[in-house]
C-alpha positions, -999 to 999 in steps of 0.1 A, spaced: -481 311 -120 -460 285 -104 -468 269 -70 -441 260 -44 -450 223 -31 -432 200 -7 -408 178 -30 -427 144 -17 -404 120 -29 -369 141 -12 -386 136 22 -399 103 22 -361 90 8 -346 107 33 -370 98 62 -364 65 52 -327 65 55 -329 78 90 -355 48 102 -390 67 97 -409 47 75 -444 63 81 -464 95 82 -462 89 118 -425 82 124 -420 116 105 -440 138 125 -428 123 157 -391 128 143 -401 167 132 -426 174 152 -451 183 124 -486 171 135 -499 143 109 -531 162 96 -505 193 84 -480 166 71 -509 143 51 -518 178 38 -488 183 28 -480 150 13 -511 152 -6 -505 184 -22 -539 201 -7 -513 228 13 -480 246 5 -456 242 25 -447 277 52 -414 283 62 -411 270 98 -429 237 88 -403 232 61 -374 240 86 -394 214 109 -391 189 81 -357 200 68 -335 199 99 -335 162 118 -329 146 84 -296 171 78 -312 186 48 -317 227 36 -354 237 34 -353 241 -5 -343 206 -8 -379 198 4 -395 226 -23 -404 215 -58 -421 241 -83 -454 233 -98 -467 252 -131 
């Protein structure tokens, strides 16, 4: 069954093009605490809804922009 993961690379690039080049810059930016976003980074958790949103919005992006599908 697939598995609905944070697309890694989407939010990095576009973190980067708004000055946040660390785990830290991001979750001062979104507000997303640094254990959830390492977690999600990593892969261990799925992303929920409001955290996307949180992750989605300051860089001017839709939440499914941030969602890849795993098999």
């Amino acid at each position: 069954m697939p598995v609905l993961r944070l697309n890694r690379a989407a939010l990095i690039k576009h973190a980067r093009r708004h000055g946040d080049e660390s785990a830290a810059a991001i979750s001062r930016t979104t507000g997303v605490p640094e254990s959830t976003l390492s977690a999600l980074l990593s892969g261990q958790r799925a992303p929920a809804m409001p955290t996307l949103v949180a992750l989605a919005s300051p860089y001017g992006l839709a939440s499914d922009d941030l969602l890849k599908v795993r098999p």
